[in-house]
Structures are given as structure tokens and as C-alpha cells.
C-alpha positions as CSV (number, residue, x, y, z in Angstrom):
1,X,-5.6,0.3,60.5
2,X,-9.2,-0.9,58.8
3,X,-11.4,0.8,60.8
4,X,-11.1,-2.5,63.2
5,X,-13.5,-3.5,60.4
6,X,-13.0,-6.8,58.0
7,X,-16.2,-4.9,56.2
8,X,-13.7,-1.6,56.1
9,X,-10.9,-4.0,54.5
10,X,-12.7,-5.5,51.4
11,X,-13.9,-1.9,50.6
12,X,-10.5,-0.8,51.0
13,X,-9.7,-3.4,48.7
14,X,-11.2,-2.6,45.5
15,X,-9.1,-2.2,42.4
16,X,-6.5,-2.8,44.0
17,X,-6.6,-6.1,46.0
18,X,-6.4,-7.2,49.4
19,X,-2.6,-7.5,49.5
20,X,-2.3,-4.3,48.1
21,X,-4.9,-2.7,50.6
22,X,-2.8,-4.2,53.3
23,X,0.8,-2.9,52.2
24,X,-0.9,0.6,51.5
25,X,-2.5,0.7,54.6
26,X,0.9,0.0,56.4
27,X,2.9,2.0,54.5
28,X,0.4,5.4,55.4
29,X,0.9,4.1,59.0
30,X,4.6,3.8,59.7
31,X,5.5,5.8,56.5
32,X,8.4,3.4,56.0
33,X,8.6,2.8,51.9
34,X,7.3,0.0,49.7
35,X,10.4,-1.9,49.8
36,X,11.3,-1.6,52.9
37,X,8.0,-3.1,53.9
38,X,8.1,-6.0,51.5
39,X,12.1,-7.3,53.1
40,X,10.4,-7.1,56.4
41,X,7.7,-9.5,55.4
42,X,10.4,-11.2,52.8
43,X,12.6,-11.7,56.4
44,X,9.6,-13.1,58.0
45,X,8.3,-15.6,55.1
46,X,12.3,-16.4,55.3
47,X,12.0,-17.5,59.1
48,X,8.8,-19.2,58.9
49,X,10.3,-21.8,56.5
50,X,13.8,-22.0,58.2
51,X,11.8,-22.8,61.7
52,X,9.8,-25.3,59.7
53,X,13.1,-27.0,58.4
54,X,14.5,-26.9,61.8
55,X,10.8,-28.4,63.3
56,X,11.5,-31.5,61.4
57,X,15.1,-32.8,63.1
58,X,14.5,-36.2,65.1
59,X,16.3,-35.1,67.5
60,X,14.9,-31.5,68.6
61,X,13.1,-31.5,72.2
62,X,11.9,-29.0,74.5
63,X,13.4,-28.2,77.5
64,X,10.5,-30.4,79.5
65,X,10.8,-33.3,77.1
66,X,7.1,-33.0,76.8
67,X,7.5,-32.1,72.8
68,X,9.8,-32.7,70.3
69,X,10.4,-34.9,67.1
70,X,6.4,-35.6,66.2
71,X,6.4,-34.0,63.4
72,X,9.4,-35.7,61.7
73,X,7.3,-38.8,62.5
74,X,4.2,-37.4,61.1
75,X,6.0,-36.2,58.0
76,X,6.8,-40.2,57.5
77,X,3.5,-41.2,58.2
78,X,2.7,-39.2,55.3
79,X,5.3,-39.6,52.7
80,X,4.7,-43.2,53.4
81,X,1.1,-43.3,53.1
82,X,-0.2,-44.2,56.0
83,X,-2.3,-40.9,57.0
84,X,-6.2,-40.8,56.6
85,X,-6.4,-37.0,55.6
86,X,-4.1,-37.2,52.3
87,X,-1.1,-35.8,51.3
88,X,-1.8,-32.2,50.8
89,X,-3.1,-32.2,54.4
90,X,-1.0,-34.1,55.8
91,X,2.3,-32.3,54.8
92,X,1.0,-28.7,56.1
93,X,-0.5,-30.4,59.2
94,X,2.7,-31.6,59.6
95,X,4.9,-28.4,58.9
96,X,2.7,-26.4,61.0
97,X,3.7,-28.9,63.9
98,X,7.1,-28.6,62.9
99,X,7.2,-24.7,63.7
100,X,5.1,-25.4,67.1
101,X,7.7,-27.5,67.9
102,X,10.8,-25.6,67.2
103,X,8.7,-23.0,69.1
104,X,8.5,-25.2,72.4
105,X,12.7,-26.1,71.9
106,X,13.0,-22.3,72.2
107,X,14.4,-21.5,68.6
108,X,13.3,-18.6,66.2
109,X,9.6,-18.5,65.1
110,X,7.3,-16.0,63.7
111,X,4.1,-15.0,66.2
112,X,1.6,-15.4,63.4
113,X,-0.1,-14.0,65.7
114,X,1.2,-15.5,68.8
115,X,4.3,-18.0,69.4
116,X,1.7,-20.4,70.5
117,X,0.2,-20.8,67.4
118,X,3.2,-19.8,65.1
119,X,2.6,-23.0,63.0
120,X,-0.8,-22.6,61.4
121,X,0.5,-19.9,58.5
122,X,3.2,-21.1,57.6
123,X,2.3,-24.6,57.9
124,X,-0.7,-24.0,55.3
125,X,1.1,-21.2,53.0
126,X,4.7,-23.2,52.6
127,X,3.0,-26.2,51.8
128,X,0.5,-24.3,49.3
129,X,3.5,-22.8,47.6
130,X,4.6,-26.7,47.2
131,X,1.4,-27.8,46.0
132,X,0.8,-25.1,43.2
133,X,3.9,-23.7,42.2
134,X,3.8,-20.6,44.7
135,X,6.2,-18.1,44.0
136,X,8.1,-16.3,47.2
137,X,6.2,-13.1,46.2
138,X,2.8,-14.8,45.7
139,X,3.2,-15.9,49.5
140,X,4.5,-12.7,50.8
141,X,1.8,-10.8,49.7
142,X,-0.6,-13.4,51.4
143,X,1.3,-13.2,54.4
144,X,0.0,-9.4,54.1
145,X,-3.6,-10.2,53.4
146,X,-3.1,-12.5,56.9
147,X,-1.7,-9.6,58.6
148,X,-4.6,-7.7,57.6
149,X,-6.5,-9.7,59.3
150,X,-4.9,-10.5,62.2
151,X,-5.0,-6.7,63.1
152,X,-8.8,-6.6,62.8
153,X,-9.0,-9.2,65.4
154,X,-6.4,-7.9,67.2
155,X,-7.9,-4.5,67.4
156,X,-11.5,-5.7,67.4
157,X,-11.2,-8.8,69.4
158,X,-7.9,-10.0,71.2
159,X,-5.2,-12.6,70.2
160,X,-4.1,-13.8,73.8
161,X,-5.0,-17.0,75.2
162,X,-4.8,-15.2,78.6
163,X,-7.7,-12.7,77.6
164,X,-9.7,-14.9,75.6
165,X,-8.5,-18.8,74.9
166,X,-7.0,-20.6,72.5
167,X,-10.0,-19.3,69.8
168,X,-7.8,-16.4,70.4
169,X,-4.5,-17.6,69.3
170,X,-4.9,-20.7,67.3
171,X,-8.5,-19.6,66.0
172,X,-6.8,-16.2,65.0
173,X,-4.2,-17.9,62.8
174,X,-6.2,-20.5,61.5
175,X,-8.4,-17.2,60.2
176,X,-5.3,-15.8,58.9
177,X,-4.5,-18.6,57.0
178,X,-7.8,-19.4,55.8
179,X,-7.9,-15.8,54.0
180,X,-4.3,-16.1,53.2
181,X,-4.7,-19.2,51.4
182,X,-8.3,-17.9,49.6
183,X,-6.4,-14.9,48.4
184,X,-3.8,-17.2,46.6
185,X,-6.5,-19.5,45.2
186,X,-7.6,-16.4,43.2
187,X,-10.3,-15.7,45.8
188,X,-12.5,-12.3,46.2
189,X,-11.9,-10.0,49.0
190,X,-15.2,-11.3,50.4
191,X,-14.5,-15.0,50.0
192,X,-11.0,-14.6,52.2
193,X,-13.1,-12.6,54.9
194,X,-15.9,-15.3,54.6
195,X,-13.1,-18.0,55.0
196,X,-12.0,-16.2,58.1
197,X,-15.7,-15.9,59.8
198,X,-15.5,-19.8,59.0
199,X,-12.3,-20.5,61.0
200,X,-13.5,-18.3,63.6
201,X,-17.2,-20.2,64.1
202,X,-15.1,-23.4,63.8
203,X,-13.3,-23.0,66.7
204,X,-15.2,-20.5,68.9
205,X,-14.6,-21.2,72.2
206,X,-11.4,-23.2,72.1
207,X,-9.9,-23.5,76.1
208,X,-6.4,-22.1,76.8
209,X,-4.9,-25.0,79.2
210,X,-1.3,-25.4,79.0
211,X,-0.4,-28.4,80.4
212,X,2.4,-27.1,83.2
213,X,2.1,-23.9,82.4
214,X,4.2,-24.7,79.1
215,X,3.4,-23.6,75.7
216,X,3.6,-27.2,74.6
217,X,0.9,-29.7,75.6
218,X,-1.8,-29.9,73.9
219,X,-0.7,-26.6,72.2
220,X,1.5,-27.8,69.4
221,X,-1.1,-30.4,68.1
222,X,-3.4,-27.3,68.1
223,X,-1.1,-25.9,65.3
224,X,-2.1,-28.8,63.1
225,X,-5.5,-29.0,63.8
226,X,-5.7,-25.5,63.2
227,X,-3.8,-25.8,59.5
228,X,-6.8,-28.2,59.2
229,X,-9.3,-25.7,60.0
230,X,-7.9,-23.0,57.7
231,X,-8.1,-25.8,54.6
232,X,-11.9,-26.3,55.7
233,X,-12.5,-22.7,56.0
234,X,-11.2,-21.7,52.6
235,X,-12.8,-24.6,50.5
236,X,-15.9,-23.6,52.1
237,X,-15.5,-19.9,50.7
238,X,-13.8,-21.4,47.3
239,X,-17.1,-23.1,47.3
240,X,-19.0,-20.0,46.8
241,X,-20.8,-20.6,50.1
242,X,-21.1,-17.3,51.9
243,X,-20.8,-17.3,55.8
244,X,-23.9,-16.8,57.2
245,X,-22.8,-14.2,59.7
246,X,-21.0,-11.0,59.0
247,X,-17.6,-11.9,60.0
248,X,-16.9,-8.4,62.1
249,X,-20.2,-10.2,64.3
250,X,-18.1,-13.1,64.1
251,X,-15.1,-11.2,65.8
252,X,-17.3,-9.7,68.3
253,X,-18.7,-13.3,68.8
254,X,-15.5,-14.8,69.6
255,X,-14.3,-11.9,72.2
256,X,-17.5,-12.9,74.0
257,X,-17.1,-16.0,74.6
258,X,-13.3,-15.0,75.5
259,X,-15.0,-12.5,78.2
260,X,-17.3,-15.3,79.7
261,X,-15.1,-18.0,80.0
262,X,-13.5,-18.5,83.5
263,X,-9.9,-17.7,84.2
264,X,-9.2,-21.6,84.6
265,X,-9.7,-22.0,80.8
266,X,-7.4,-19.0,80.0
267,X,-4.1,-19.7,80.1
268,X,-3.7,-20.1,84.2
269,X,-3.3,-24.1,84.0
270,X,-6.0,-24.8,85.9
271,X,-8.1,-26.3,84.2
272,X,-8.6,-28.4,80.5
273,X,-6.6,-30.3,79.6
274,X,-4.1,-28.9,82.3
275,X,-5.9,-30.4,84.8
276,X,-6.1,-33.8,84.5
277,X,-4.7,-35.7,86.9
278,X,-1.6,-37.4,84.6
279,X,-1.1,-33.8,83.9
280,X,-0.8,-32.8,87.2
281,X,1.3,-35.5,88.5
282,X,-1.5,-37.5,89.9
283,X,-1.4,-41.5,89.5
284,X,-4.2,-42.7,88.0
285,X,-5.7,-46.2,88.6
């Protein structure tokens, strides 16, 4: 869509913005009209913050018991100030586990990219809205800028945790989000791509090791530590700090690593945190 190119994107993107670039872009490709486009990302926006809602009952578990009901206790922890990472932080770290864990119970999710990590964008971009007075419109054209970027490391890189780890899934969205949330801070083009680079090198070479074989353990907590990393990742952006790397070398960094590591670390459940020995039903002394 961008020339598999984040450099493509922000050229694409002047005068007219990165959202804009993005909605053009998919409107030339599917040649489905404006507003058609904007409902489908309207329905999507719509789903993110229902699963979040649903995320937070006491009493939603998966199927394995493994996951379920954390994030209702780290809203609390929150609202109640006992976290060390504040309030802002702590209420998207906590949404974004929500929406992991309404994942795990099987209910409705976005893959922003993947169903793994479904949590990170919405968990940063609801709780943005909440924090500065966001309208739905300001976060569906972020959820467009996101998109756009997804697709470059999509098409440039890969967003399975099967082909190249959880940098793939969880470092994918937490780059989303990071550029997402730029964009809505009044960001430049280069500043949201710079913010993704940072999420990217912050994460590079993240493990895929579902415990079980389940999308659950340690993959839910991932989501918030991934909202975390998309807050880091934009301030340093915000900052004016430019990433020292192009972040298309970035990209290509990351589907390195993805290529070298071995298949225990990629999504088999062999190895991580998926092998140790509580985790494979082993007593431990």
C-alpha cells in the first residue's frame, strides 16, 4: 500500500496528513467510498471499547482458568492509588489487559494486529480519548494512522509470533499505538514513524512462548507492558528526539532477529517461559 515503506508513508503524507494518507491510500485499493471506510473503522473503534468493558467483569475466565479477572483488580489498584506508574498509565495498562483477557475467554476482539496482542491500541487510544477530551473521530482516524503502519510491517516484516516472536505481535501494536497516539498529540508524520522505530528497538527480540500452547500466559500481561512501551515510545518522539535508525531499518531489523531465532521461541511452546517446569506440570522443589 506505502511502498512497504514508513519513508513512502510520511511522503505520502504531506498536506494532507497521515490519517488522510492512510484513508486515501485504502480507498485507491479496495475502491470502496469514503464513508464506507470510515463505519468500518467506526465498527472497529466500537468493538475495541465494548471488549474493553467486557475485559473488566470479575467474573470473566478463560476456558483454562489460567486468565481472567486481573484487570478488574488492576483497575482498583489504580483507582485506589496504590500503582507505582500513575494514573494515566495505569488505566490504559489496565484496559489493554482487559481486551487480552476477553480475548483469552473467547469473546469479540479486534486483531490490532493479532488477537494476541489486541489490547495494546485500544488500551492506549480509549484511555487517551479519556485523558484529553478525544473525540470518536479524533480516534478513528488514529486507528487509520496505526493501520498504516501495521501494513508496512506486515508487508515489510511479519506480524506472527509463529514467523517471528512476540516483537512480531506485541512489538507490532505497541508501534501502532505509539504512532497512533503521536498523531493525536499533534505529532509530525516523522515523529509518529520515529515513535514506531522506538517501540520496535524496545522490544526487538521479544520470545513467542505460550504457556500450553494458549494465547494467555504470559501473553496478556504482554498487552500491558506493551501499552507501556507505546507511552515511552511516543514521549520520546514528542520530545523532539529523533530515532537514531531509519525506522524501515528498524523493520528489517526486527524480521531478522524473527529469522534467527529458533522455532522453540516462536510460538511452538517449547521453550520461554513455556517451558518451565511449573508450566509444564513439573513439581518443583
Amino acid at each position: 500500500m506505502f511502498e512497504n515503506s514508513l519513508e513512502a508513508l510520511v511522503r505520502l503524507s504531506e498536506g494532507v496528513g497521515l490519517a488522510e494518507a492512510a484513508r486515501q491510500a485504502e480507498m485507491r485499493e479496495t475502491g470502496a467510498a469514503r464513508e464506507e471506510i470510515n463505519k468500518k473503522m467506526e465498527t472497529a473503534l466500537r468493538v475495541m471499547r465494548q471488549s474493553a468493558e467486557k475485559g473488566f467483569d470479575p467474573k470473566l475466565h478463560s476456558m483454562s482458568g489460567m486468565t481472567g479477572g486481573q484487570a478488574c483488580r488492576l483497575r482498583q489498584a489504580v483507582e485506589e492509588n496504590r500503582t507505582a506508574g500513575g494514573n494515566y498509565l495505569g488505566r490504559a495498562a489496565a484496559r489493554a489487559l482487559a481486551v487480552a483477557e476477553c480475548n483469552a475467554a473467547m469473546g469479540k476482539i479486534v486483531a490490532a494486529p493479532t488477537a494476541g496482542a489486541c489490547g495494546i491500541l485500544p488500551g492506549v487510544l480509549l484511555t487517551a480519548q479519556e485523558e484529553f477530551g478525544l473525540s470518536d473521530d479524533q480516534l478513528r482516524d488514529a486507528l487509520f494512522v496505526a493501520a498504516a503502519v501495521g501494513d508496512v510491517i506486515a508487508a515489510r516484516a511479519s506480524i506472527s509470533g509463529a514467523e517471528g516472536g512476540c516483537q512480531a505481535e506485541c512489538g507490532t501494536a505497541a508501534a501502532m499505538a505509539a504512532a497512533a497516539l503521536v498523531y493525536l498529540r499533534g505529532g509530525t508524520a516523522k515523529q509518529s514513524t520515529d515513535a514506531c522505530a522506538f517501540a520496535l528497538m524496545n522490544i526487538m527480540g521479544l520470545v513467542c512462548d505460550p504457556v500450553r500452547g494458549l494465547v494467555e500466559v504470559p501473553c496478556v500481561y504482554r498487552n500491558a507492558s506493551g501499552a507501556a512501551g507505546a507511552f515511552v515510545a511516543a514521549d520520546l518522539a514528542l520530545a523532539g528526539i529523533p530515532c537514531p535508525l531509519p525506522p524501515d531499518e528498524v523493520i528489517d531489523a526486527m524480521k531478522n532477529v524473527g529469522e534467527l531465532m529458533p522455532a522453540s521461541l516462536r510460538e511452538t511452546g517449547e521453550g520461554g517461559c513455556a517451558a518451565c517446569p511449573s508450566a509444564c506440570g513439573k513439581k518443583v522443589d
